[in-house]
Backbone as JSON Lines, residues from 0, in Angstrom:
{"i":0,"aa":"X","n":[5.73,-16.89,5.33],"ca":[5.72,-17.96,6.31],"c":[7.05,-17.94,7.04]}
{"i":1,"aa":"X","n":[6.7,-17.73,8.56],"ca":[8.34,-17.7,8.97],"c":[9.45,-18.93,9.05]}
{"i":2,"aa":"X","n":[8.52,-20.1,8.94],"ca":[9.58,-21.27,8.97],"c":[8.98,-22.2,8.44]}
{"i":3,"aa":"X","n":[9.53,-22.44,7.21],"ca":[8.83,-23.35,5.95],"c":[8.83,-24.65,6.64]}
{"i":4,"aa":"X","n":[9.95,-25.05,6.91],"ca":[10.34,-26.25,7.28],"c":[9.38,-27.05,8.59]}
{"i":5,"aa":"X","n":[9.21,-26.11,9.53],"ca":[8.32,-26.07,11.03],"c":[7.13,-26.37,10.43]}
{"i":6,"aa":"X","n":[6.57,-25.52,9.47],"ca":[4.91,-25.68,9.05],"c":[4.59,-26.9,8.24]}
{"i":7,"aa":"X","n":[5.71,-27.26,7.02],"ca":[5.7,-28.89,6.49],"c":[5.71,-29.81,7.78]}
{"i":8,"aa":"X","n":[6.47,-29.62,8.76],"ca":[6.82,-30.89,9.67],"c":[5.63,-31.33,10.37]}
{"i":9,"aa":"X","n":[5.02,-30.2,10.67],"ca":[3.7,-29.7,11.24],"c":[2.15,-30.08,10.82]}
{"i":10,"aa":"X","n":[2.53,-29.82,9.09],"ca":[1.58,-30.27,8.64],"c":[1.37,-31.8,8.25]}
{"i":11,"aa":"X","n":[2.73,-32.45,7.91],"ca":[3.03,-33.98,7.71],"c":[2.6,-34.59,8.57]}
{"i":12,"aa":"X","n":[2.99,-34.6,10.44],"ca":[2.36,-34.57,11.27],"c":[1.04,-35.05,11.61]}
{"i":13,"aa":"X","n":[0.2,-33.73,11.36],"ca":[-1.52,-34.19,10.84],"c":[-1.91,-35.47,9.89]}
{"i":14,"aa":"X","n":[-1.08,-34.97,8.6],"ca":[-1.33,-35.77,7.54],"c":[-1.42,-37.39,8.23]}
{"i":15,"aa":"X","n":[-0.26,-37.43,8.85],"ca":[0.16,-38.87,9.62],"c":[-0.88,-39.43,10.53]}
{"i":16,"aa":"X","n":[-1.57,-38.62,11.6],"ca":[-2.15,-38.74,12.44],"c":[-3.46,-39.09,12.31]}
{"i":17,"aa":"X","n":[-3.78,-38.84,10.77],"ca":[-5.2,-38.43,10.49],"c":[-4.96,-40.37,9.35]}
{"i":18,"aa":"X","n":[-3.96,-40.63,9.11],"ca":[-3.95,-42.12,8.31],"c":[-3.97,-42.99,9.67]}
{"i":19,"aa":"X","n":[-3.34,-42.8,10.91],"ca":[-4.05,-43.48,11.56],"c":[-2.33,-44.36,12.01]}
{"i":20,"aa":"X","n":[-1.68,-43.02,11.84],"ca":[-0.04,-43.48,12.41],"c":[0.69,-44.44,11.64]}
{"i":21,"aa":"X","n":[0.95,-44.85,10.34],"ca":[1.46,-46.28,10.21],"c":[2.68,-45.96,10.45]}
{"i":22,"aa":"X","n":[3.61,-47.25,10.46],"ca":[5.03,-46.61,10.6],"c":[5.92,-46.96,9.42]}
{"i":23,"aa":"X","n":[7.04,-46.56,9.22],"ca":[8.09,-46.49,8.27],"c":[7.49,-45.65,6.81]}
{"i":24,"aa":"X","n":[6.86,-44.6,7.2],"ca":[6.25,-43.74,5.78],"c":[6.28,-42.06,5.9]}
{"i":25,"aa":"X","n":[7.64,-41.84,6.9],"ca":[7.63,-40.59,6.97],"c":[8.12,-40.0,5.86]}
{"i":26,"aa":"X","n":[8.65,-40.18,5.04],"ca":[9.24,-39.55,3.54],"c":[7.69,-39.44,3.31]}
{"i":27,"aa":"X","n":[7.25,-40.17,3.18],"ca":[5.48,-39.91,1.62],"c":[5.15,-38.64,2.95]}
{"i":28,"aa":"X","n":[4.83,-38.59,4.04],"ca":[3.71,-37.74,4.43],"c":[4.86,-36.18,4.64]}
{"i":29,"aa":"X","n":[6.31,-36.32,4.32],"ca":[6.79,-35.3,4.46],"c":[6.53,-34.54,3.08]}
{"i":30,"aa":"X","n":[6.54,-35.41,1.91],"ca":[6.32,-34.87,0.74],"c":[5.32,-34.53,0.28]}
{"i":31,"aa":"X","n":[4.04,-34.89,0.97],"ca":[3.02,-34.97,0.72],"c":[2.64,-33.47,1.48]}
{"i":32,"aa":"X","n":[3.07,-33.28,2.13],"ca":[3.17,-32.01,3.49],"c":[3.69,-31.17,2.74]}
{"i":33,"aa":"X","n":[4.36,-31.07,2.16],"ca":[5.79,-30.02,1.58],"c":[5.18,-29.61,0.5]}
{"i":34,"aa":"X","n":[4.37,-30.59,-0.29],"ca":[3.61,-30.21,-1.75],"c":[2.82,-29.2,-1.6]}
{"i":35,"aa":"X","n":[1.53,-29.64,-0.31],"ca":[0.26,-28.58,0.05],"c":[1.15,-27.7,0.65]}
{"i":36,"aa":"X","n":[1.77,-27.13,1.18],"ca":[2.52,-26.04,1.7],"c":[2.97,-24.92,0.88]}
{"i":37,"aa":"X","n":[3.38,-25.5,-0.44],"ca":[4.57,-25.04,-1.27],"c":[3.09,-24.37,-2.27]}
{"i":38,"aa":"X","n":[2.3,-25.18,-2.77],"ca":[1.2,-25.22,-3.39],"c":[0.32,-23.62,-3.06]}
{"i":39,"aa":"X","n":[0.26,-23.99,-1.73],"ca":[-0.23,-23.08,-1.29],"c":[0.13,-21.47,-1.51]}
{"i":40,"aa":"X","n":[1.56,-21.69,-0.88],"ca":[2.31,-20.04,-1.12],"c":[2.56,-19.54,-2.14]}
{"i":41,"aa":"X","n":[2.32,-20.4,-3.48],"ca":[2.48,-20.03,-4.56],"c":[1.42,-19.28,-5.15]}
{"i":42,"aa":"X","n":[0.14,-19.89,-4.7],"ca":[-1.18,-19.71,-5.43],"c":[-1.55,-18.12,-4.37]}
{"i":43,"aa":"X","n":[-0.93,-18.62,-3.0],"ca":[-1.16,-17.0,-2.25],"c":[-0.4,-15.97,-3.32]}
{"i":44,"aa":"X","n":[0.73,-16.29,-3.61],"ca":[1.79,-15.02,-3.97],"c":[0.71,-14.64,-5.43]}
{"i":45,"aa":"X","n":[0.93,-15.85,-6.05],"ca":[-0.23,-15.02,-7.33],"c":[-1.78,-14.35,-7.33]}
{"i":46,"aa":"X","n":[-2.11,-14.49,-6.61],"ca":[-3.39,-13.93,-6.05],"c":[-2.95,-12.27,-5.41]}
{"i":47,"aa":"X","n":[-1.96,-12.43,-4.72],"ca":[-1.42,-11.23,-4.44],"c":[-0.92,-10.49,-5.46]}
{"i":48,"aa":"X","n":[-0.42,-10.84,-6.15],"ca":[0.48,-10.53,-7.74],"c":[-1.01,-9.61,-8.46]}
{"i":49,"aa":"X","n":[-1.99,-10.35,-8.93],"ca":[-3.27,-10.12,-9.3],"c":[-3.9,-9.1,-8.81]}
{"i":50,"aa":"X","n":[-4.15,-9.03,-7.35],"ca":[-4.08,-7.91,-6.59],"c":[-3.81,-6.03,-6.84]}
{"i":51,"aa":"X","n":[-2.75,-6.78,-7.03],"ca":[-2.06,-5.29,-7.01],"c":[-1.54,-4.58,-8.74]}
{"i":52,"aa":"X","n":[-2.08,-5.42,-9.73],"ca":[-2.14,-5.06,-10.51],"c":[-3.05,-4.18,-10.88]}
{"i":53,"aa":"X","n":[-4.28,-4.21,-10.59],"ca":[-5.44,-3.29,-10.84],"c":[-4.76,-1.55,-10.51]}
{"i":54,"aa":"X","n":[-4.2,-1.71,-9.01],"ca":[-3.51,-0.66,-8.4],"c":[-2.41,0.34,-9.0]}
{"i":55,"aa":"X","n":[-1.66,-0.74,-9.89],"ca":[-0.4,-0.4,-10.55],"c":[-1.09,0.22,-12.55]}
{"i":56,"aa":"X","n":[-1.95,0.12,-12.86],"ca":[-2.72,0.2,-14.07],"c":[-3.36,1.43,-13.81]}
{"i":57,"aa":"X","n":[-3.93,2.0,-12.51],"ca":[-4.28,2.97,-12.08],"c":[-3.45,4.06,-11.87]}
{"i":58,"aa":"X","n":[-2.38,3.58,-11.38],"ca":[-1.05,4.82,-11.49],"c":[-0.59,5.03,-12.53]}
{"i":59,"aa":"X","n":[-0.52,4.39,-13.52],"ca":[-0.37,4.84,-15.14],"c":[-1.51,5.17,-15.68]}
{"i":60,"aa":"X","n":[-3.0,5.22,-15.49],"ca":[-3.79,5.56,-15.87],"c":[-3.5,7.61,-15.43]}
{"i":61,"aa":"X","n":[-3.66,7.11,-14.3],"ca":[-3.7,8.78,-13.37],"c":[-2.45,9.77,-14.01]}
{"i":62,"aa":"X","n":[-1.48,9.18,-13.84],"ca":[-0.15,9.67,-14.78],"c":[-0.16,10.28,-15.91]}
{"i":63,"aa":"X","n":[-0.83,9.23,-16.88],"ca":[-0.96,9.5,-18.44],"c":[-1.89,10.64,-18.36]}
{"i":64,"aa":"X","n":[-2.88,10.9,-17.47],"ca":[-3.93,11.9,-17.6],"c":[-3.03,13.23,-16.97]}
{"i":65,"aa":"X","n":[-2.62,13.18,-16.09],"ca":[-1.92,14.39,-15.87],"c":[-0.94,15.02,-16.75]}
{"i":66,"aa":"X","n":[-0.07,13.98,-17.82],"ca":[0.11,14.86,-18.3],"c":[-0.38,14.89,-19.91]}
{"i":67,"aa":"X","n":[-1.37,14.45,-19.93],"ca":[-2.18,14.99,-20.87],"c":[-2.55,16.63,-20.63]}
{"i":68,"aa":"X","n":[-3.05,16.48,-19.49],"ca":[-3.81,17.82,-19.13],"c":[-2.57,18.63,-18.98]}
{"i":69,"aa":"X","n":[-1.6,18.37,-18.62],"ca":[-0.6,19.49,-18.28],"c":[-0.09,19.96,-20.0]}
{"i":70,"aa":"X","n":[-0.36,19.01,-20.44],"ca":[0.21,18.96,-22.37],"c":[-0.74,19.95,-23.52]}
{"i":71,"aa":"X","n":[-2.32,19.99,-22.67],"ca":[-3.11,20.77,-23.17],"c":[-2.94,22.4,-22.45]}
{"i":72,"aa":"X","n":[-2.77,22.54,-21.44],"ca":[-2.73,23.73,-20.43],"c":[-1.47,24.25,-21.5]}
{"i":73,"aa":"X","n":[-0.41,23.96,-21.83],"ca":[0.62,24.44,-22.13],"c":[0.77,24.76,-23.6]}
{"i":74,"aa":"X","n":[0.09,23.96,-24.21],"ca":[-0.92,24.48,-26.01],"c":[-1.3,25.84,-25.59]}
{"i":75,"aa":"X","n":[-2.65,25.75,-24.88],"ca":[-3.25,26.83,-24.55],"c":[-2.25,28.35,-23.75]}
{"i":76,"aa":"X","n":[-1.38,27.93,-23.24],"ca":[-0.76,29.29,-23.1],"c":[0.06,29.63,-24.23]}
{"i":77,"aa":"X","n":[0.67,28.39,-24.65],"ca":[1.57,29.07,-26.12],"c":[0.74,29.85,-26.99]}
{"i":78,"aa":"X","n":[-0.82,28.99,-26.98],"ca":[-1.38,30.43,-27.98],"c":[-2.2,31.65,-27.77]}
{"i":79,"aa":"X","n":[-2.5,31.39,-26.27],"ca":[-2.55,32.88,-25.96],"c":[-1.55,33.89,-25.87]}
{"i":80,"aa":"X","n":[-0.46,33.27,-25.79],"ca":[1.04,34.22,-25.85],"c":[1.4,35.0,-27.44]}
């Protein structure tokens, strides 16, 4: 998010607009703004986190097999030698 601060203000904003404007309650709808915001990027980042694990389990999968196979190839020439 390029500007945390812009998108809470932004979203408090709504929050405000949508109660129907009262006045003297900009702290609750800034915090209230800042929570779903924060909430949000967190639950994105772990979802992303989750993601890319499958990816990263696969490169140690692929790894471990290569050199398995490179571990057997090299049995096999020691005893044909």
């Amino acid at each position: 998010m390029p500007n945390l601060e812009e998108a809470i203000r932004e979203r408090a904003y709504h929050l405000w607009i949508a109660d129907g404007q009262p006045e003297g309650q900009a702290d609750i709808y800034w915090l209230n703004a800042q929570r779903e915001i924060l909430t949000t990027s967190v639950e994105s980042s772990g979802s992303n986190a989750a993601a890319a694990a499958p990816t990263d389990t696969r490169l140690v999968a692929t790894k471990s097999t290569k050199k398995a196979k490179v571990a057997r190839l090299g049995k096999s020439k020691t005893r044909a030698a």
